[in-house]
Structures are given as structure tokens and as C-alpha cells.
Rosetta silent file (secondary structure, phi, psi, omega in degrees, C-alpha in Angstrom):
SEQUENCE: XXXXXXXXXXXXXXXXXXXXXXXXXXXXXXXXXXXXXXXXXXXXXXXXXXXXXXXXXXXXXXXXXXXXXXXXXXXXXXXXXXXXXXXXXXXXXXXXXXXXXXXXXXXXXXXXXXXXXXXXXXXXXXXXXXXXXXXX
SCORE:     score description
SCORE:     0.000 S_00000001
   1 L     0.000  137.582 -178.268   11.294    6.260    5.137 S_00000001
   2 L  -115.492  113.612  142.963    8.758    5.087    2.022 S_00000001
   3 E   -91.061  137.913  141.474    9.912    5.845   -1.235 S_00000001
   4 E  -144.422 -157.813 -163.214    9.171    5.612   -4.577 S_00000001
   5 L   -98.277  139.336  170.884   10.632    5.879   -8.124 S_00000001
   6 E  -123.229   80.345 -176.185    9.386    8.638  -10.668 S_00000001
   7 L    75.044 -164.333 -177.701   11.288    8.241  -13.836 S_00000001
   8 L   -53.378   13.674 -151.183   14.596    8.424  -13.257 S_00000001
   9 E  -136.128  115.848  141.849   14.168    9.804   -9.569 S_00000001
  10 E   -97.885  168.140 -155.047   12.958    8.150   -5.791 S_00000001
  11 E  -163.100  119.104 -172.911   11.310   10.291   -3.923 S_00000001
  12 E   -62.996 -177.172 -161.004   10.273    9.760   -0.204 S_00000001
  13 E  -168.926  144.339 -173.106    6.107    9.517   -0.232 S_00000001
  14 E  -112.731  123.460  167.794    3.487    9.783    1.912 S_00000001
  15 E   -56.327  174.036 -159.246    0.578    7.319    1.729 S_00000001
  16 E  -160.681  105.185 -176.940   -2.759    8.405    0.401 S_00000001
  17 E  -126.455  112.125  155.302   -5.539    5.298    1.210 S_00000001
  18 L  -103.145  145.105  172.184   -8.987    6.997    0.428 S_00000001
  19 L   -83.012  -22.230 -178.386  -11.981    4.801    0.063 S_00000001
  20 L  -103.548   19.391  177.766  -13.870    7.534   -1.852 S_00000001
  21 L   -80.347 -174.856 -178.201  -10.905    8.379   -4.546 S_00000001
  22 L   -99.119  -47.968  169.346  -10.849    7.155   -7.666 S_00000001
  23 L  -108.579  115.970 -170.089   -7.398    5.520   -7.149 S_00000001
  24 L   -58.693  -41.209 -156.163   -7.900    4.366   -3.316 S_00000001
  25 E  -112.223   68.735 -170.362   -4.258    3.227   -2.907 S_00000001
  26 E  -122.440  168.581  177.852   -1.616    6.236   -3.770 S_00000001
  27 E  -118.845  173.449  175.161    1.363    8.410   -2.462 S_00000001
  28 E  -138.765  147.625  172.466    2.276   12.007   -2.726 S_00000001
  29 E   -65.117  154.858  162.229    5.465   13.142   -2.577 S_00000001
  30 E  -122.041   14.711  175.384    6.619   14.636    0.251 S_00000001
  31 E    51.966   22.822 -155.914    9.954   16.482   -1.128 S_00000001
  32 E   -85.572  -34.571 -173.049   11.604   15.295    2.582 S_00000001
  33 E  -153.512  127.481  178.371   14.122   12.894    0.024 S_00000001
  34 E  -114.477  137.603  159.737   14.998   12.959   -3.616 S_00000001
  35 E  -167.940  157.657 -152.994   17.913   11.159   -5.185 S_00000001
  36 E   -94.248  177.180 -159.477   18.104    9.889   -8.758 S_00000001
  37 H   -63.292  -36.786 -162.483   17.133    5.835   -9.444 S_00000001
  38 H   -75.290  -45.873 -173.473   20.999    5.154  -10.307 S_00000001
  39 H   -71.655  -76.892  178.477   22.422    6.834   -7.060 S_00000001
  40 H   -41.633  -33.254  171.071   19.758    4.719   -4.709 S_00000001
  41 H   -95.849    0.523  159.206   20.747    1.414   -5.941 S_00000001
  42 H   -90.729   33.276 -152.701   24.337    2.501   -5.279 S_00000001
  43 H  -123.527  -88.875  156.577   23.772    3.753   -2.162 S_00000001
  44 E   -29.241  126.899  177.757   21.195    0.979   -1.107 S_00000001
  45 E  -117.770  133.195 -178.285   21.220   -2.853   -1.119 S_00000001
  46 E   -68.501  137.624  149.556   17.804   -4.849   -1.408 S_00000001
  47 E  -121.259  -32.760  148.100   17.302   -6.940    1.662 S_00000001
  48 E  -179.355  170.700 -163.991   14.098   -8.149    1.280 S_00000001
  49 E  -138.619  134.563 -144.077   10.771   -7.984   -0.254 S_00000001
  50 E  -144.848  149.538 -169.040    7.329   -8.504    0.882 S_00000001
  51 E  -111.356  102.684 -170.902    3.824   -8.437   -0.756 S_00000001
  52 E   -84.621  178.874 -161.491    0.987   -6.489    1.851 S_00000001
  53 L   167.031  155.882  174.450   -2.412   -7.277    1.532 S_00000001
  54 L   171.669  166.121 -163.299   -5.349   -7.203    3.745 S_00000001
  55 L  -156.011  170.117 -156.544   -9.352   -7.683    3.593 S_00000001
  56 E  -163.017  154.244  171.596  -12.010   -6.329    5.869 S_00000001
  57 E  -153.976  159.324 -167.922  -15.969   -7.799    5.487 S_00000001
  58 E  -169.063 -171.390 -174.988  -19.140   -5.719    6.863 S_00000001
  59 L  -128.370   -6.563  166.517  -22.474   -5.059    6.308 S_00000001
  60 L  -122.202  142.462 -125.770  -21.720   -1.052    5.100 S_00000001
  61 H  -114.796  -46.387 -179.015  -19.720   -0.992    1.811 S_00000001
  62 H   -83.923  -16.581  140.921  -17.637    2.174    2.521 S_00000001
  63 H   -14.104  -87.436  170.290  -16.898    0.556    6.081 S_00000001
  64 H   -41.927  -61.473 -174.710  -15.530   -2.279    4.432 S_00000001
  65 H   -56.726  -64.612  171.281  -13.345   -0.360    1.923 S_00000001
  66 H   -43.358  -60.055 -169.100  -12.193    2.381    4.623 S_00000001
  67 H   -42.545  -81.129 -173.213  -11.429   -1.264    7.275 S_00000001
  68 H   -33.119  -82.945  173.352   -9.251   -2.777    4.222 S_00000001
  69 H   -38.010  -45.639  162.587   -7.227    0.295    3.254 S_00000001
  70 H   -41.064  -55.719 -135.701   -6.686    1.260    6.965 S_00000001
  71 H   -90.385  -66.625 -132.588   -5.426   -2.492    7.722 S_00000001
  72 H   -92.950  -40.833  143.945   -3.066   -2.171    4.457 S_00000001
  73 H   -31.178  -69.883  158.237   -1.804    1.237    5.615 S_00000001
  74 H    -4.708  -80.777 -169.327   -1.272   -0.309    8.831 S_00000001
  75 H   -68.047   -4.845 -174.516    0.883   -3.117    7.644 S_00000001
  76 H   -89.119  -61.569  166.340    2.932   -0.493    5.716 S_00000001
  77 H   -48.686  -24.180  141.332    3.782    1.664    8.358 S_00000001
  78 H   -46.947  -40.242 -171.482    4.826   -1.040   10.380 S_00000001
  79 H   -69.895  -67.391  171.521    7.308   -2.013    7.855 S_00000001
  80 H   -18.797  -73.863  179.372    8.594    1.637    8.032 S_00000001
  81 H   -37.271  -50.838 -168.246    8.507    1.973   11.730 S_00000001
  82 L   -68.418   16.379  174.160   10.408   -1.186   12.025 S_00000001
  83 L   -99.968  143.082  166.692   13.629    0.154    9.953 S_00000001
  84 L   -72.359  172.470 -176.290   16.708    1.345   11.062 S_00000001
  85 L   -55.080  125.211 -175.426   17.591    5.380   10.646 S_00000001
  86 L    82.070  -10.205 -174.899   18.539    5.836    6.823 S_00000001
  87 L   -82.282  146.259 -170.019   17.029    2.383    5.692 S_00000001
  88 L  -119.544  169.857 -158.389   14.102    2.944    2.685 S_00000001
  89 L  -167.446   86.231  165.362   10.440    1.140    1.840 S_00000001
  90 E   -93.279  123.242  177.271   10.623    1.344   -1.657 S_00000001
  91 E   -87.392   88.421  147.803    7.271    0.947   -3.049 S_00000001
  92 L     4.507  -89.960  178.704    7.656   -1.659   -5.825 S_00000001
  93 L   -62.845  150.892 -146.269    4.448   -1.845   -7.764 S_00000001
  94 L  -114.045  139.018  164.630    4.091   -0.140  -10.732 S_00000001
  95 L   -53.828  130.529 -168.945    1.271    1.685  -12.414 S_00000001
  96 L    75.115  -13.658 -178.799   -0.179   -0.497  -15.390 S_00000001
  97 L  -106.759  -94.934 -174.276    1.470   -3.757  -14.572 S_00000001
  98 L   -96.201   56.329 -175.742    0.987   -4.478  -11.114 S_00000001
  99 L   -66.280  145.632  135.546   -1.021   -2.068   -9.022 S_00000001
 100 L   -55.397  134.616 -173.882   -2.980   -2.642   -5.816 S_00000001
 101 L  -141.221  131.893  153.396   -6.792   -2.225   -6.494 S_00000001
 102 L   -41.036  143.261  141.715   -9.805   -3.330   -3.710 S_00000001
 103 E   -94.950 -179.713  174.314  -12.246   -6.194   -5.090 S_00000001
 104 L  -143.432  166.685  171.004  -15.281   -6.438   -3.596 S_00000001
 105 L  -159.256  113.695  179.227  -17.647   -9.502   -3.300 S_00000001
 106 L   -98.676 -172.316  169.796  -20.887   -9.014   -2.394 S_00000001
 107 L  -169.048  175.253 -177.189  -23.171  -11.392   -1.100 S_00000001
 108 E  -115.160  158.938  173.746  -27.163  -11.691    0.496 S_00000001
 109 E  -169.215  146.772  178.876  -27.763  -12.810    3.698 S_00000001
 110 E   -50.378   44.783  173.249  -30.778  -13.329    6.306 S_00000001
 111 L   -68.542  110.723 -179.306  -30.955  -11.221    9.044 S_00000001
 112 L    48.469   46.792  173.869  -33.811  -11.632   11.479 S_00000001
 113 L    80.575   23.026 -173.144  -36.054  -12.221    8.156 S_00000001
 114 L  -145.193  149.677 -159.681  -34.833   -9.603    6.167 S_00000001
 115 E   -88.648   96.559 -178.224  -32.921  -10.143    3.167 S_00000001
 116 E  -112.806  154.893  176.137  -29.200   -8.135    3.596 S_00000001
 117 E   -62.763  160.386  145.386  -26.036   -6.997    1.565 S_00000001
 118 L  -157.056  127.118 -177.758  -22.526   -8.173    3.229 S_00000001
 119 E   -66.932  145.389 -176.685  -19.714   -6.752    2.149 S_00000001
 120 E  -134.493   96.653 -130.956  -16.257   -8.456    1.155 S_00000001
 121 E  -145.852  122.287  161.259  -12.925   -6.148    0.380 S_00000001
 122 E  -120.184 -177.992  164.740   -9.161   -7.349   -0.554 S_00000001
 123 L  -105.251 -163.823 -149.419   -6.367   -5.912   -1.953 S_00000001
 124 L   120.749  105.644   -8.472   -5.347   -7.946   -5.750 S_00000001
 125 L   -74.995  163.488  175.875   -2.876   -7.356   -6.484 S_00000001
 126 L   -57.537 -152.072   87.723   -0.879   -7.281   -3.384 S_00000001
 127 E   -45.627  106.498  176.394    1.146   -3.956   -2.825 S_00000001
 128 E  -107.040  128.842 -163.007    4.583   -5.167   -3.498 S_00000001
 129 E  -126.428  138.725  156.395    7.288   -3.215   -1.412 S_00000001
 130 E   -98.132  122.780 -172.011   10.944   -3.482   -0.637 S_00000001
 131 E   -95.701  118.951 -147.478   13.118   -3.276    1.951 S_00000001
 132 E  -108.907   94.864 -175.722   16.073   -1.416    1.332 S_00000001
 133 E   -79.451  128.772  165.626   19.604   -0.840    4.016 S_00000001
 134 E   -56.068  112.429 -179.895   22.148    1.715    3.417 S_00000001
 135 L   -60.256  154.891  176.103   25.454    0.006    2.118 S_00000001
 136 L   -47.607    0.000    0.000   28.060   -0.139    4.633 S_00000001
């Protein structure tokens, strides 16, 4: 299950990776689990915590961007998958401090005589997320 904290409140969440949003990398609630921020860390114990990231390069721009988000979706839902039944993915980063946002890099390049874009997409900052066990 991926949560994250709203105010005083987590709240399971669904990713949201669009390439053509304004903010590319967001969740929406999905009202499946609520419980307030006080209650979760006594419920819950940190076990460990890991920073995704992923990059994608291409010669179409929205390609690239769509590759990158996919891959970083990817690695999230992995994390998920791989928890046992009642165990959380608390989604860390924070709005204003430490968000994930794509970079780009572009660059020129030859092709067959003709002068081309090629695209270059990360995440920076990483998406930092924690993995969270139900105390015994």
C-alpha cells in the first residue's frame, strides 16, 4: 500500500506520472486508507528508506519524459508489490523542499547529414520513499 501524509493525516495514494501535467510526478488519494500521522508512527516502524530515480534518452521529447516517468513508476510499484499484507510505502518527499521534478538536457547530433535534437530526462531530486512494517 503507498501512502502519504496530508497534514496531520496518511492517506493511501495512487500514483499520477503524466508527462503533459504541469506537476508530472503526483498522487491522488484513493480514500482505500486514512489514519492520522500520530496513529501511523504508532502503529508502524520505519524499516528502510530508499531514493527512486530513473532517466530515459530519445530523439522525441515527450517519449523521453513519458520513458522516465514510466521507469520511476515502475520502480515504485515494485517496492509496493514486494511488501508484506499491511506493510506501507510512505511517500517521503515533500512539496517545497524536496520534490521530484524531470530535467532535461538537450543536445544536437548528426544523423545521416542532418543536424538532430536528442533528448535527455532524470528525475532531481530523487523521489524519496519509505518502507514502513506493522509493529508486532
Amino acid at each position: 500500500m503507498i501512502v502519504k501524509r496530508y497534514g496531520s493525516t496518511v492517506a493511501s495514494v495512487a500514483p499520477i506520472f503524466q508527462s503533459r501535467a504541469l506537476t508530472e510526478i503526483s498522487f491522488r488519494r484513493d480514500h482505500a486508507f486514512s489514519i492520522s500521522f500520530e496513529d501511523f508512527h504508532a502503529q508502524y516502524v520505519r524499516v528502510e528508506a530508499r531514493d527512486l530515480t530513473a532517466d530515459a534518452e530519445g530523439d522525441v521529447q515527450d517519449e523521453v519524459e513519458a520513458a522516465v516517468l514510466r521507469a520511476l513508476e515502475d520502480n515504485l510499484r515494485r517496492i509496493d508489490q514486494s511488501l508484506a499484507p499491511g506493510d506501507a510505502l510512505l511517500i517521503e518527499s515533500e512539496a517545497g523542499v524536496d520534490y521530484p521534478k524531470t530535467r532535461e538536457k538537450r543536445t544536437n547530433v548528426i544523423v545521416e547529414g542532418e543536424n538532430r535534437l536528442r533528448f535527455f530526462r532524470w528525475i532531481d531530486p530523487p523521489l524519496r520513499v519509505g518502507v514502513y512494517k506493522r509493529r508486532g
